[in-house]
Backbone as a printed PyTorch tensor [residue, N CA C, xyz], in Angstrom:
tensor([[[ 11.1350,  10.0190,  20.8060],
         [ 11.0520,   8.5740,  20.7930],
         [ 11.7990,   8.0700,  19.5610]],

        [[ 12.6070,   7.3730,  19.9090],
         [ 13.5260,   6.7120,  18.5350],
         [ 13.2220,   5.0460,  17.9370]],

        [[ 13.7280,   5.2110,  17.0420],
         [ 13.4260,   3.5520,  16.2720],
         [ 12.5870,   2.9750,  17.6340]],

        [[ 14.0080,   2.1880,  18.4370],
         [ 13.7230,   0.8570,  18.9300],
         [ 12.6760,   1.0480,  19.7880]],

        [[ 12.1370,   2.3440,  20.2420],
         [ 11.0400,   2.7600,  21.6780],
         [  9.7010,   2.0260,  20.9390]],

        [[ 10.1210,   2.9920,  19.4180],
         [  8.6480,   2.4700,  18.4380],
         [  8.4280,   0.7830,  18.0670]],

        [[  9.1840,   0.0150,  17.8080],
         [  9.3760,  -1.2170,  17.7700],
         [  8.9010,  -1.8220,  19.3450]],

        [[  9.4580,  -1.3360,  20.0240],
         [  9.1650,  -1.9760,  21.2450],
         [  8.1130,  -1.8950,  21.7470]],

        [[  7.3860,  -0.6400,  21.4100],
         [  5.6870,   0.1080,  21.6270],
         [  4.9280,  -0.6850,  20.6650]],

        [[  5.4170,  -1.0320,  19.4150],
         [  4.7750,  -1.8760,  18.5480],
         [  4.3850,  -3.6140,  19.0360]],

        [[  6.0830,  -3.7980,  19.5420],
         [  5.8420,  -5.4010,  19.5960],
         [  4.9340,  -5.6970,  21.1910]],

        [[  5.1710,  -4.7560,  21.8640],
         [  4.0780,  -4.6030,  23.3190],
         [  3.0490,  -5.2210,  22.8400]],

        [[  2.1260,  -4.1780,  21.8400],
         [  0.8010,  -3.7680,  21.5120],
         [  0.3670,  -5.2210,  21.0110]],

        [[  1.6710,  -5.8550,  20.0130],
         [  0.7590,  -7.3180,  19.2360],
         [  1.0280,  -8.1760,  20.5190]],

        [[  2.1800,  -8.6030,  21.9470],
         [  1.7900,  -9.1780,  22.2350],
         [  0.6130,  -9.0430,  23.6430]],

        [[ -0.0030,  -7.5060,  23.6810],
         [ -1.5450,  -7.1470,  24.4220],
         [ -2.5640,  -7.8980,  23.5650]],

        [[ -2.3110,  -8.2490,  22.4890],
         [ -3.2900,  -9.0240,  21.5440],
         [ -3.2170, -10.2630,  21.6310]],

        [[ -2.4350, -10.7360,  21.5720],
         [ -2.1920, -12.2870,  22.2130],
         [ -2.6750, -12.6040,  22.9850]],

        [[ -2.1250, -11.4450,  24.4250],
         [ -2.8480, -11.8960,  25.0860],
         [ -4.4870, -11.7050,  25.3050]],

        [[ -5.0190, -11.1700,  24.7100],
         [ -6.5080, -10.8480,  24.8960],
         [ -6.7690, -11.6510,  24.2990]],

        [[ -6.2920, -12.5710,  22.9820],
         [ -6.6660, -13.8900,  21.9920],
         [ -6.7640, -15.4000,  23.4840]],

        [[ -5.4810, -14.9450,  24.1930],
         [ -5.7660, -16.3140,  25.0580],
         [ -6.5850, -16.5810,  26.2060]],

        [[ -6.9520, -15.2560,  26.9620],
         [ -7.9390, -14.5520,  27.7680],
         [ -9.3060, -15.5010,  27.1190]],

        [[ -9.2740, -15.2220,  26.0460],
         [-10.9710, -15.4350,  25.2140],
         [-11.1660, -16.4900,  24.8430]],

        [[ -9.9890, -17.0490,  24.5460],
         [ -9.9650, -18.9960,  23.7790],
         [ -9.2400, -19.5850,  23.5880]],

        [[ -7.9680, -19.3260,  24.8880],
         [ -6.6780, -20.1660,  25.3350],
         [ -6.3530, -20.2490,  24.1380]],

        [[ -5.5090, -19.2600,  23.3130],
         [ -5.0000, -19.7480,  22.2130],
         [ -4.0430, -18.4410,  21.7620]],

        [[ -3.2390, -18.0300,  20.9110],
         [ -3.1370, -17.0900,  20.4260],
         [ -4.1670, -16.1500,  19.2870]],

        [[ -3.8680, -15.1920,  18.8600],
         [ -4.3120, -14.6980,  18.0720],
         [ -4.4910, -15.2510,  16.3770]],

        [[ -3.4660, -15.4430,  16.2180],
         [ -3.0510, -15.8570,  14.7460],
         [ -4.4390, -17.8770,  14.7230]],

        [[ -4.1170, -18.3150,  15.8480],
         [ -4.6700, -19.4810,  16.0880],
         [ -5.8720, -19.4130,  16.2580]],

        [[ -6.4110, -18.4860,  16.7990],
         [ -8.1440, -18.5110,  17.0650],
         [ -8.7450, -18.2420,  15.7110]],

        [[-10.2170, -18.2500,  15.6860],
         [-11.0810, -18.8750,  14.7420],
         [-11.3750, -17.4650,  14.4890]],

        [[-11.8460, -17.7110,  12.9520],
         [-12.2660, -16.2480,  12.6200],
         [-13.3240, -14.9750,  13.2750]],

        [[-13.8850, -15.8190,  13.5520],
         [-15.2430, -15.2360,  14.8440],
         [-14.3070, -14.7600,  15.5800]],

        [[-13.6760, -15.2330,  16.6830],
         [-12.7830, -14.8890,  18.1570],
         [-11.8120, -13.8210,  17.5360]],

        [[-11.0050, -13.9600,  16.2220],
         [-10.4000, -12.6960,  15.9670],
         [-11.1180, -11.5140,  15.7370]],

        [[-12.5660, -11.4860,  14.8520],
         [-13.4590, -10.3070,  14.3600],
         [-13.8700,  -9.9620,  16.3160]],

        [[-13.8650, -10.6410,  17.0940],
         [-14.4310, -10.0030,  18.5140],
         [-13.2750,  -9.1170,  19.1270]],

        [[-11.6090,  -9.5820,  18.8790],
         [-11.0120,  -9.1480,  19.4900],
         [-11.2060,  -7.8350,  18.9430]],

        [[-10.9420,  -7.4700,  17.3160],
         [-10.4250,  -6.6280,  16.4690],
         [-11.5710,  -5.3880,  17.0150]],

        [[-12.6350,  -6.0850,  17.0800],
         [-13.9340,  -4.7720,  17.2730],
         [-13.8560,  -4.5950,  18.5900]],

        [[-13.4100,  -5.4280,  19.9560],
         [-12.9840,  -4.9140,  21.2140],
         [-12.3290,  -3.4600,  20.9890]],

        [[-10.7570,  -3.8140,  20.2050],
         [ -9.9880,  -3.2030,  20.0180],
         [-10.2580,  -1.9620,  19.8330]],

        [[-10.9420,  -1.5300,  18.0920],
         [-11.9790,  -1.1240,  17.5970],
         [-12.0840,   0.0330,  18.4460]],

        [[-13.4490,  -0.2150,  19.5890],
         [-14.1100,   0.0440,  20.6730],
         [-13.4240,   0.9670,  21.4190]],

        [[-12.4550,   0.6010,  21.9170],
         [-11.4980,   0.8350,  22.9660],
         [-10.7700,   1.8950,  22.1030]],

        [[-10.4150,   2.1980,  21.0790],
         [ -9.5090,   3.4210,  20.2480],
         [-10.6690,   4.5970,  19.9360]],

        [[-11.8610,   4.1860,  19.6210],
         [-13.0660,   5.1250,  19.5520],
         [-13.2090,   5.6250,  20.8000]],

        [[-13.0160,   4.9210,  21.9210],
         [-13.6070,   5.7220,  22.8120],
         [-12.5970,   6.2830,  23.2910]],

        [[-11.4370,   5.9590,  23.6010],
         [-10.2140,   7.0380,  23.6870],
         [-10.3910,   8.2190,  23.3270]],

        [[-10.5180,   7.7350,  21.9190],
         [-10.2610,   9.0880,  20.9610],
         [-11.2010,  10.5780,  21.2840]],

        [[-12.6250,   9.7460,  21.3470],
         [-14.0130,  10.6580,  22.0940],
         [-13.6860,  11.3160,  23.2900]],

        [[-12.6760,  10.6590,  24.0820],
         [-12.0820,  11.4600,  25.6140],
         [-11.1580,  12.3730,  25.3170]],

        [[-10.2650,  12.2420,  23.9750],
         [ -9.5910,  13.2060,  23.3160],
         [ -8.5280,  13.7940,  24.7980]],

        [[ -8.0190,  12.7700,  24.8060],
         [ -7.0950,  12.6470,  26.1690],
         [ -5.5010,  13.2770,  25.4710]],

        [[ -4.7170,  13.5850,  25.9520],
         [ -3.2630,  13.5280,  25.4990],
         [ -2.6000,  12.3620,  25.0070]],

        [[ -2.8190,  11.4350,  25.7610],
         [ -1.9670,   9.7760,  25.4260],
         [ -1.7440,   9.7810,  24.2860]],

        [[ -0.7130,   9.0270,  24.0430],
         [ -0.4970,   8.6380,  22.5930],
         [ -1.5810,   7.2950,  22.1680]],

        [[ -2.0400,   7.8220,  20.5940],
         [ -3.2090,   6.8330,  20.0480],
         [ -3.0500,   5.3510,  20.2750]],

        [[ -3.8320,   4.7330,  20.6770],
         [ -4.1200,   3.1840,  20.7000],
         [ -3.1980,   2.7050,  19.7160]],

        [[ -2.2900,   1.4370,  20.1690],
         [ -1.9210,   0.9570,  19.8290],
         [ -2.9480,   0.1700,  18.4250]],

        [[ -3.9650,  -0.0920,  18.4500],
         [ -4.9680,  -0.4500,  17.3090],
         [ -5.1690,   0.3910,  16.5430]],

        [[ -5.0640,   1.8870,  16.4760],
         [ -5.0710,   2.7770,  15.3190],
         [ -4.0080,   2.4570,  14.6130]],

        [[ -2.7730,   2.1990,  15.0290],
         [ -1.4340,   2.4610,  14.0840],
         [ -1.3600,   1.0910,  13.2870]],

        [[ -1.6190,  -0.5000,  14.1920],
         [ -1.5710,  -1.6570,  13.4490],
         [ -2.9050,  -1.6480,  12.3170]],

        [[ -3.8610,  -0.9450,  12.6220],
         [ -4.8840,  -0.7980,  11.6400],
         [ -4.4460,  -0.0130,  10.3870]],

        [[ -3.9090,   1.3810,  10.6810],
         [ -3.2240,   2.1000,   9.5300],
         [ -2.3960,   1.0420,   8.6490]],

        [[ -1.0690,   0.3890,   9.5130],
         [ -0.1890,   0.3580,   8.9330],
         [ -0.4140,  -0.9090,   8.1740]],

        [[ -1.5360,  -1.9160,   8.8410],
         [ -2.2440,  -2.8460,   7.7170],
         [ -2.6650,  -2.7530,   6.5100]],

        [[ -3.8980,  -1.5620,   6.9230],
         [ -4.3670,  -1.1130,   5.5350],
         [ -3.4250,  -0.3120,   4.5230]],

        [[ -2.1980,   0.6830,   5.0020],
         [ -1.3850,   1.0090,   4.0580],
         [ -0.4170,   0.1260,   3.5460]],

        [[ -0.1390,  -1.1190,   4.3900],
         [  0.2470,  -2.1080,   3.5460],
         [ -0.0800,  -2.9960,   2.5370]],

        [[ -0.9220,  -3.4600,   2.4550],
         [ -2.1440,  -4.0620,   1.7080],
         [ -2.2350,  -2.8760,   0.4070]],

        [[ -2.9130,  -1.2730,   0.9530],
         [ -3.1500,  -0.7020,  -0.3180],
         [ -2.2150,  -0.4880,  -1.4760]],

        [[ -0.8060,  -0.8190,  -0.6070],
         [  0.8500,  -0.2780,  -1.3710],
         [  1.4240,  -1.5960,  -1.9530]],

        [[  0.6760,  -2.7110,  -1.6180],
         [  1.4120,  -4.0910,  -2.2820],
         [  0.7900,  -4.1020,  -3.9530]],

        [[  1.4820,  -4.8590,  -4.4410],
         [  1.0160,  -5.1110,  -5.9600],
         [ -0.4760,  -5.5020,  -5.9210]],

        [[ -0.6760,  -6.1960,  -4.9960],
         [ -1.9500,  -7.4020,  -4.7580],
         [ -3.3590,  -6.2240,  -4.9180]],

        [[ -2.5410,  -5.7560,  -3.6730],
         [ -3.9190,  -4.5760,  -2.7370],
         [ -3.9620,  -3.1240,  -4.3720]],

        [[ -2.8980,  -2.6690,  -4.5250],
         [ -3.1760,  -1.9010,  -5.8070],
         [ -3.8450,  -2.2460,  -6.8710]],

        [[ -3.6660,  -3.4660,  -7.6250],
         [ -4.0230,  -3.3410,  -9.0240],
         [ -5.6470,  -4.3360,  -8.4400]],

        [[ -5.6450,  -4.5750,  -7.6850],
         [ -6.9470,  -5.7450,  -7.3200],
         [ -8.1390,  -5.5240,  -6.7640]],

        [[ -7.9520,  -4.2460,  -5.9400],
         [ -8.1750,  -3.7330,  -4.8090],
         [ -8.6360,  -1.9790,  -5.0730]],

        [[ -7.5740,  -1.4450,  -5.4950],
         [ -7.3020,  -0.3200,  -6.1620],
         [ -7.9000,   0.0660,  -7.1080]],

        [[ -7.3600,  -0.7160,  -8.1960],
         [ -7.3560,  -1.0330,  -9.9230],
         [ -6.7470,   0.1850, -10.3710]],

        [[ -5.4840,  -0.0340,  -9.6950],
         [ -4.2430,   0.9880,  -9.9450],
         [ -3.6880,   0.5380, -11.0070]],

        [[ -3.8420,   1.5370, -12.4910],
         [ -2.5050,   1.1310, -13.8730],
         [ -1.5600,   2.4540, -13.8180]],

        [[ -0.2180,   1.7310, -13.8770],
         [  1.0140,   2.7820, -13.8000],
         [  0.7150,   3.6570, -14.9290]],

        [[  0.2430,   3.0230, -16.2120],
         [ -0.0720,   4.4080, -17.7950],
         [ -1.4490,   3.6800, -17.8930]],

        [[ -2.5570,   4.4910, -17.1760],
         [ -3.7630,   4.4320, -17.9210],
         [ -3.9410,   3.9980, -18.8640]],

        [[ -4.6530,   3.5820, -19.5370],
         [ -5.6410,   3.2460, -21.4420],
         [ -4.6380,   3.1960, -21.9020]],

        [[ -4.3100,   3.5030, -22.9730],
         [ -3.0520,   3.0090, -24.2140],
         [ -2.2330,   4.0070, -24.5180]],

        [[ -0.9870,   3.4640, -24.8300],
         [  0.1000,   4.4990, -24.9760],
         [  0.4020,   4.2040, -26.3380]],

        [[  0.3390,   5.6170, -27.2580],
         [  0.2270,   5.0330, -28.9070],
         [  1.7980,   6.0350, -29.5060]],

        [[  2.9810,   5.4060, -29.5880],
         [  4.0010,   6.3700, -29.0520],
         [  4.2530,   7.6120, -30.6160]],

        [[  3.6590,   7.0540, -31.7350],
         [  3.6920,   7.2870, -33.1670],
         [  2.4930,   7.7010, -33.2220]],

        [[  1.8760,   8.9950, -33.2390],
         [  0.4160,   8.9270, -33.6620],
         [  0.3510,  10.1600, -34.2790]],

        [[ -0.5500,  10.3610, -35.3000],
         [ -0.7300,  11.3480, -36.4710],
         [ -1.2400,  12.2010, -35.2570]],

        [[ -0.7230,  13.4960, -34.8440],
         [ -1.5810,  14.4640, -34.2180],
         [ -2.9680,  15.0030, -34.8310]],

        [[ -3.1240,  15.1100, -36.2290],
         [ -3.8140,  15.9770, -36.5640],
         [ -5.0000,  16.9670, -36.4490]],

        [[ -5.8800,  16.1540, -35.7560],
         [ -6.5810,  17.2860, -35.2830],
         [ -7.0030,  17.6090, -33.9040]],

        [[ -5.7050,  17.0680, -33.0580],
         [ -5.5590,  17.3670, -32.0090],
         [ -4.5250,  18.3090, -31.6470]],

        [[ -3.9060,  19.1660, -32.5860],
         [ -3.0710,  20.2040, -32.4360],
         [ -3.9030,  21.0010, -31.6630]],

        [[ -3.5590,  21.3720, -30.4740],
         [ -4.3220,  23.0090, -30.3730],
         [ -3.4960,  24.2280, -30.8580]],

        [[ -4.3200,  24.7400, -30.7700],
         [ -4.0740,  26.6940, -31.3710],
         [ -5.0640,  27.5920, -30.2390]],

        [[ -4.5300,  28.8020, -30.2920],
         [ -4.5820,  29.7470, -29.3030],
         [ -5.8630,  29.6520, -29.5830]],

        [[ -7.4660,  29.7450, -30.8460],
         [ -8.6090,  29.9240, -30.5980],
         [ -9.0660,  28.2050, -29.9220]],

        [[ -8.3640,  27.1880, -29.7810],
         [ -9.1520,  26.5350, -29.0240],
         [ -9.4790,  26.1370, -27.7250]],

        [[ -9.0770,  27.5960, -27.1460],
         [ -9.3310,  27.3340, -25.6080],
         [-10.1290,  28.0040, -25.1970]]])
């Protein structure tokens, strides 16, 4: 399966969501109310758990991969890392001049 199959398997899947958003409250997805999206999402949810429990061949629910690729987006943005995370690129303090002294080790301090 190349790029565009995956794109096209992708853009399918959001507009199966649409349509299940207008099915439920003539509306799209992005447009319905927070309630009507948390029903679709746990439909969704539902429907990839129980797949998965039949442990069928198919390729995974289209809701496993937009779920992954949400949450690995979010965890990989600046926002979702340092906020979310409380990801620091150099830990505690970087002291670039500092008297070693009695932090030299030697062969008896191990």
């Amino acid at each position: 399966m190349g790029p565009e199959d995956d794109r096209k398997q992708f853009l399918d899947g959001l507009a199966d969501v649409d349509a299940r958003a207008r099915a439920a409250s003539a509306t799209d997805f992005l447009s319905a109310t927070e309630a009507q999206r948390g029903a679709i999402l746990t439909a969704l949810d539902a429907e990839a758990q129980e797949r998965r429990k039949a442990k069928s061949d198919a390729p995974p629910p289209f809701f496993e991969r937009m779920k992954f690729l949400t949450v690995y987006g979010y965890c990989t943005s600046e926002v979702g890392a340092t906020a979310e995370l409380h990801y620091e690129v150099i830990p505690g303090s970087y002291s670039g001049c500092t008297e070693l002294g009695r932090w030299r080790a030697s062969p008896g301090d191990f």
